[in-house]
C-alpha positions as CSV (number, residue, x, y, z in Angstrom):
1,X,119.4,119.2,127.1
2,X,116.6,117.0,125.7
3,X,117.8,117.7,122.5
4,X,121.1,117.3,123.1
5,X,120.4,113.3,124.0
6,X,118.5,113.2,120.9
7,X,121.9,113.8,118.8
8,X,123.7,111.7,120.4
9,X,120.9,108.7,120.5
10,X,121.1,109.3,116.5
11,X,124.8,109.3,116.4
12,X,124.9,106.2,117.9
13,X,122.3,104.8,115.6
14,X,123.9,105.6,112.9
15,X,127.3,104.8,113.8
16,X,125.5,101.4,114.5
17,X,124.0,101.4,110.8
18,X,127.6,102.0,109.3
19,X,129.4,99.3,110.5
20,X,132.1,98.2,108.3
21,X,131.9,94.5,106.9
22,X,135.2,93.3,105.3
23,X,133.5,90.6,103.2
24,X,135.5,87.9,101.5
25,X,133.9,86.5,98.8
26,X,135.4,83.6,96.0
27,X,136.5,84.4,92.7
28,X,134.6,84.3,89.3
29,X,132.2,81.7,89.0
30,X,129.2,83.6,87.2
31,X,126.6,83.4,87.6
32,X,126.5,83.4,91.3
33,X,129.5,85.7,91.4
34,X,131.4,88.0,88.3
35,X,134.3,89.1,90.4
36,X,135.2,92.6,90.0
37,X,131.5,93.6,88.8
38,X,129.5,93.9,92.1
39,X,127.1,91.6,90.7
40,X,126.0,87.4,90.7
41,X,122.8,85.8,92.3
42,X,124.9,85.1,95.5
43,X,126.4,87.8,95.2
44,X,123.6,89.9,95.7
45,X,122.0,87.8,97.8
46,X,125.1,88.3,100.8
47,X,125.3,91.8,100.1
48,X,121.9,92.8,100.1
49,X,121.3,90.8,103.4
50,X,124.3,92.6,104.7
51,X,122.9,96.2,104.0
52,X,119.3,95.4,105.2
53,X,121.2,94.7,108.5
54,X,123.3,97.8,108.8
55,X,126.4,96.7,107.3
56,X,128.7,99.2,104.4
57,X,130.4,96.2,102.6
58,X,133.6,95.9,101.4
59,X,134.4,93.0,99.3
60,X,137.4,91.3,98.7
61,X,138.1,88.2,96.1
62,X,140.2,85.5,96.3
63,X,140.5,81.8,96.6
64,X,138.5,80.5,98.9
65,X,141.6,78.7,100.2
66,X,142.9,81.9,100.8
67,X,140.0,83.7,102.7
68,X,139.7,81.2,105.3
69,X,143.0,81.7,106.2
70,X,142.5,85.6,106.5
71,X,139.1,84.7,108.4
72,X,141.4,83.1,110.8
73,X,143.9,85.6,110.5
74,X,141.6,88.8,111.3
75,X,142.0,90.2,108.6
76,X,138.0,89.9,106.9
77,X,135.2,89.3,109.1
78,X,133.3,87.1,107.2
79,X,133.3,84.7,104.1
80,X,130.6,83.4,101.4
81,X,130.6,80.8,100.2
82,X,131.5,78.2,103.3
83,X,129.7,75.8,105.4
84,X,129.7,74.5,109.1
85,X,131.3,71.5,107.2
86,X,134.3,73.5,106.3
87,X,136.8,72.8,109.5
88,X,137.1,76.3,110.2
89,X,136.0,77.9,113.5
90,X,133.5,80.4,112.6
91,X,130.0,82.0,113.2
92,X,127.9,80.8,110.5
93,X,124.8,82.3,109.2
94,X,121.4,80.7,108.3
95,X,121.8,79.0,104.6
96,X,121.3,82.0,102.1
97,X,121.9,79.7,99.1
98,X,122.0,76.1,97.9
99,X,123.9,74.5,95.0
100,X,123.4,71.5,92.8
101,X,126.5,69.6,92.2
102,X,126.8,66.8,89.9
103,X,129.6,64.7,89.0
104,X,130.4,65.2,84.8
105,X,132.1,63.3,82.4
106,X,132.5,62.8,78.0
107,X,129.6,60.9,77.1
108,X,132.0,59.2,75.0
109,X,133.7,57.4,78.1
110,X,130.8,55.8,79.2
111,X,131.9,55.8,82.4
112,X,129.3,54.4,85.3
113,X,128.9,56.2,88.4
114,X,126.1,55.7,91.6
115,X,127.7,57.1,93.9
116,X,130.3,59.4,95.4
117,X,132.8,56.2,96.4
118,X,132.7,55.2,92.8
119,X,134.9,58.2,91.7
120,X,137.9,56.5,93.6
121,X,138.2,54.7,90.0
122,X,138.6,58.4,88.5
123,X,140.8,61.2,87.7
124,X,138.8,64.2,89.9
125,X,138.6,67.4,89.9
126,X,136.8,70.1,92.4
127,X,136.6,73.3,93.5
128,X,138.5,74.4,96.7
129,X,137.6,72.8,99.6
130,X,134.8,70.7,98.1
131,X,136.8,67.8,99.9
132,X,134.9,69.2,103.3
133,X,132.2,71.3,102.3
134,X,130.6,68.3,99.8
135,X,130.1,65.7,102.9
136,X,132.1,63.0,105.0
137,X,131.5,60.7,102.1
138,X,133.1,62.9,99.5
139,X,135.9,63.2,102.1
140,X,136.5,59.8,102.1
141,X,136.7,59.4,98.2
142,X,138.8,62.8,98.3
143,X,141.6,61.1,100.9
144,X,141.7,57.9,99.2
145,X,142.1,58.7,95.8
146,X,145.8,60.0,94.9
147,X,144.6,61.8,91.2
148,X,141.8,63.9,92.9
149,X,142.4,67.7,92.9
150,X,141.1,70.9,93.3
151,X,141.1,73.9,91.2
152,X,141.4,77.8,92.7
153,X,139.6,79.2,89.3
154,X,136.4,77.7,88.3
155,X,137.3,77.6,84.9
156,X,139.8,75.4,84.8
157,X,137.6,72.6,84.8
158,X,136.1,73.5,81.5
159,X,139.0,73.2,80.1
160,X,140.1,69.8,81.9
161,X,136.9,68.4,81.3
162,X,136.9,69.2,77.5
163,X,140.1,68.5,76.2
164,X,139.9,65.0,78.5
165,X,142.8,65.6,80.6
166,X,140.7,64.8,83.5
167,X,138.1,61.8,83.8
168,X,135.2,63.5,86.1
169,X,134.5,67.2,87.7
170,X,132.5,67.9,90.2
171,X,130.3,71.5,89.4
172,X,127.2,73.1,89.6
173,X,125.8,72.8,86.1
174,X,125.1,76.8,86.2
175,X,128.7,77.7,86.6
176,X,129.8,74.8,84.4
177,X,127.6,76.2,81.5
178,X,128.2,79.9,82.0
179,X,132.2,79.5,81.8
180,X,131.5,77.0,78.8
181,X,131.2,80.3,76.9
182,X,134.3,81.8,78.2
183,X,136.6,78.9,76.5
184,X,134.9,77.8,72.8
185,X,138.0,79.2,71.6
186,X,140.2,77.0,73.7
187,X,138.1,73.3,74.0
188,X,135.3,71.3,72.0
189,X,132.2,72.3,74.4
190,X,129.8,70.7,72.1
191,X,131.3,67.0,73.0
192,X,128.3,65.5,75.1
193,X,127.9,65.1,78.8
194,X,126.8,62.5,81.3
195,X,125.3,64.1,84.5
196,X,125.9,61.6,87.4
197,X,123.2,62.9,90.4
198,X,124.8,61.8,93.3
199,X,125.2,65.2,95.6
200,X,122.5,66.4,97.8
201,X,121.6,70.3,97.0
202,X,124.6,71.7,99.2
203,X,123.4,74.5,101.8
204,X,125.7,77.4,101.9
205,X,126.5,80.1,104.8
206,X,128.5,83.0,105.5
207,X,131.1,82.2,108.0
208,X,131.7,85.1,110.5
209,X,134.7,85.9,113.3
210,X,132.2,87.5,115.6
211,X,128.7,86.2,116.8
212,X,126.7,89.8,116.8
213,X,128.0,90.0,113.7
214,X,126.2,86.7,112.3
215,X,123.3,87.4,114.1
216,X,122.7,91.1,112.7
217,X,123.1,89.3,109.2
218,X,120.5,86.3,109.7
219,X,117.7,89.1,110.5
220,X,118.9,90.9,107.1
221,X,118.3,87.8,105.4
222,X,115.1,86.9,107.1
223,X,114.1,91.2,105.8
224,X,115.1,90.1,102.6
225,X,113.4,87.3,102.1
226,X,110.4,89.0,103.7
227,X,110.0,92.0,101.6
228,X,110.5,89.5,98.1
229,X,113.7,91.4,97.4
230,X,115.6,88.3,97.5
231,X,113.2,86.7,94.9
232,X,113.4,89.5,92.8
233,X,117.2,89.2,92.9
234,X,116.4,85.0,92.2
235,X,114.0,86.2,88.9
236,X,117.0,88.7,87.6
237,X,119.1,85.4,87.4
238,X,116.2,82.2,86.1
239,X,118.0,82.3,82.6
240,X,120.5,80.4,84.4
């Protein structure tokens, strides 16, 4: 009979262990995420959290427009990359990464930016949801200017950028620089850049529909971070 509990104490374990996580994630922006190639610096950050805490994965890409509607929907249980600043209701993880954000423009413009109310004067352009996940500040700036924008694919802000059909975008230089390489056939990427600091590093969580769910993930993290795999997945990505 002793036996018999045994089995089913490991059954239970393991049917613990194997939970499914439908995991949204956004698309391409190497080299945090190469969509499609089950690899990135955030990417493997999120996933290997996710393992370490008992999860199989199973990721799904799309705009991050997109996957907070299927968050609320049901249909994933969780998202990367969000924040508790993004107006959905969600669980939300301890940070697991941070990005710098700068505001860029042509050299050439000369253009003269302090601060984030300054790009009212500007043609803008950001990645999805930056007009809530980038501060109450940028939100202001984001409502009161009619020619700011945001872009689904991170790409498309090389190309606005470089053939000067937009003023200013908003990026992190590491996924500004990576793409550069994925449109010198299309736009001039040589044509010098001003860098206008004005963002804080922006902390980013993964937003989940359940709360044991979150939890489970933060101690993942914390293992992680513990056993140096996550800065052995940090090292794997320095050239960036």
């Amino acid at each position: 009979m002793q036996w018999m509990w045994g089995m089913v104490l490991l059954w239970f374990s393991f049917a613990i262990a194997a939970e499914p996580l439908r995991l949204g994630i956004g698309t391409h922006k190497p080299p945090y995420v190469f969509q499609g190639e089950a690899r990135g610096l955030e990417y493997e950050i999120v996933v290997a959290a996710a393992k370490h805490a008992g999860f199989t994965v199973q990721v799904t890409y799309a705009p991050m427009e997109r996957l907070h509607l299927r968050l609320r929907r049901g249909e994933i249980d969780a998202i990367a990359t969000t924040n508790e600043r993004s107006g959905i209701d969600a669980f939300y993880s301890e940070p697991h990464i941070y990005y710098q954000n700068v505001a860029l423009a042509l050299r050439a413009r000369n253009y003269k930016i302090e601060r984030i109310a300054d790009l009212e004067n500007y043609s803008v352009s950001a990645f999805q949801r930056a007009r809530f996940l980038l501060g109450s500040e940028f939100q202001r700036m984001a409502q009161n200017n009619p020619r700011y924008r945001e872009e689904a694919q991170q790409i498309a802000r090389n190309r606005l950028l470089y053939s000067g059909r937009i003023e200013v975008v908003v990026a992190d230089m590491r996924i500004l620089r990576y793409l550069n390489r994925e449109v010198l056939d299309q736009v001039d990427v040589s044509q010098p850049l001003s860098e206008y600091r004005i963002f804080a590093a922006t902390p980013y969580q993964v937003g989940f529909r359940r709360e044991a769910q979150r939890d489970r993930f933060n101690r993942g993290l914390a293992a992680i971070r513990a056993s140096g795999e996550y800065r052995a997945i940090e090292r794997r990505y320095a050239m960036y």
